[in-house]
C-alpha positions, 0 to 999 in steps of 0.5 A: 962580527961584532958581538953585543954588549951585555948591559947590566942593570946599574949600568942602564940606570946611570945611563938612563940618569945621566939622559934625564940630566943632561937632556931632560928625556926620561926613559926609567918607566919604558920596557926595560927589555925593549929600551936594552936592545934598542940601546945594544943596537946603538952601541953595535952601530957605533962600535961601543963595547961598554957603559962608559963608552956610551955614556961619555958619547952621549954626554959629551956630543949632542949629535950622537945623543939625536942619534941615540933618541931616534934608535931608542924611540921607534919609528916603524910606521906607515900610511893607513897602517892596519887598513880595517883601523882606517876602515873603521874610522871611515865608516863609524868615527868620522861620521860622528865627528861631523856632527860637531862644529869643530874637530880638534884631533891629536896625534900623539907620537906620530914618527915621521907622519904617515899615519897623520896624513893618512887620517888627513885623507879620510878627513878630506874625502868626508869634507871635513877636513877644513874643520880640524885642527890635528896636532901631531906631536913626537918626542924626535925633533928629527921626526917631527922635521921629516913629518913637517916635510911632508915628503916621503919615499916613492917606493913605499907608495905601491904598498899605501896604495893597497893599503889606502884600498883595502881601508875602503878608499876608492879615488886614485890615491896618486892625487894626494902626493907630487912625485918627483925622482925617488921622493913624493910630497903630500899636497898641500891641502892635505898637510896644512890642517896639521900643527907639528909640536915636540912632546914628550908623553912621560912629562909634558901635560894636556894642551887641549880638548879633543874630540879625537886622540890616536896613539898607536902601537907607542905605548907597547915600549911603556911599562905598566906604570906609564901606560897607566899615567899617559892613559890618564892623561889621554882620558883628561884630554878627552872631550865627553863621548871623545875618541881613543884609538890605540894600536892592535897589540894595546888596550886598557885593560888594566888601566885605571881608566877602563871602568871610564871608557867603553870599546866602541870597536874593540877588534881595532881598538878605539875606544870612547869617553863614557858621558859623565 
């Protein structure tokens, strides 16, 4: 077997630079030991035993460097991910998002779309569905393609569906995929309320206002300082009273925006803009 690389500090940094150059992707404020085993598995999976090596492939291929992005930028996700987080959002948040005319939501780095399909469910079963628009966004345009497609594997759907009950959902959860062979496609009237953009949360800057922002277990891969900066920038995108929904392990307590939200449900995380 092969052993993983050791990878010395100078040499994540020419990495990370030479990425940043040629690329534009900038990973000098994510989690340092996150972002080294991530990159020690890419070097494993293509049997890479030094720095140069890897930053020669990453240089000179494009292809190699898609690669790369989607093993350094993770994609563990699934529908109705932790059920008592959509239980919630059923019974308490989309309540009040009902009140208003219209709802613009933003899913911000959502992987290959489970979890934004899974919101577009709730959505529907509330009958508000029609009066959202759900940007979802992702730094992986290979995500963003797999999410746009709305297809996914037919032998994860036994688990959503236990999932999809336990979060309180009581119709035959089979209604909202087509399955076919060992693949399944979301309806269409569940996908078509849904925006697919490429966004990066460490450069790119608000695009609207939202009433809604879910950004779960992405920011756990950030160091303190970018959690803080796209704290920042979730709290400017904001409506008033608007909703902030992170994931189990995440929270704002040392950002700088804490004093400028209030837990509206802190066992699963969501938060909400204080009214000025």
């Amino acid at each position: 077997m092969m052993v993983r690389p050791v990878f010395e500090k100078h040499e994540m940094e020419q990495l990370l630079h030479m990425v940043h150059h040629v690329y534009g992707y900038d990973f000098s404020e994510y989690s340092k030991a996150s972002l080294n085993r991530r990159i020690q598995k890419f070097m494993h999976d293509k049997g890479l035993m030094d720095s140069k090596s890897l930053i020669q492939l990453l240089a000179g291929d494009r292809l190699s460097f898609q690669f790369f992005l989607e093993t350094v930028t993770v994609n563990v996700t699934e529908m109705f991910r932790d059920p008592s987080f959509y239980k919630c959002l059923r019974q308490q948040v989309i309540p009040i998002l009902a009140t208003y005319p219209q709802i613009n939501i933003w899913h911000a780095g959502c992987a290959t779309g489970e979890e934004v399909y899974s919101l577009c469910i709730l959505l529907h079963e509330a009958g508000l569905l029609h009066r959202c628009r759900i940007y979802a966004t992702d730094i992986s345009p290979a995500n963003l393609e797999i999410a746009k497609s709305g297809v996914l594997p037919l032998h994860h759907m036994r688990e959503y569906t236990a999932n999809y009950h336990e979060s309180g959902g009581v119709l035959d959860f089979s209604d909202y995929y087509t399955a076919h062979y060992d693949k399944v496609l979301i309806n269409k009237q569940i996908r078509e309320r849904v925006v697919f953009l490429q966004h990066n949360l460490v450069t790119d800057h608000s695009f609207n206002e939202f009433q809604l922002i879910l950004c779960r277990n992405v920011m756990i891969y950030f160091n303190k300082q970018l959690q803080n900066k796209v704290l920042k920038l979730f709290y400017e995108s904001l409506s008033p009273l608007g909703f902030l929904a992170l994931g189990m392990k995440e929270s704002l307590l040392f950002s700088e925006i804490k004093s400028k939200m209030s837990a509206f449900e802190s066992a699963v995380k969501i938060y909400r803009k204080k009214n000025k």
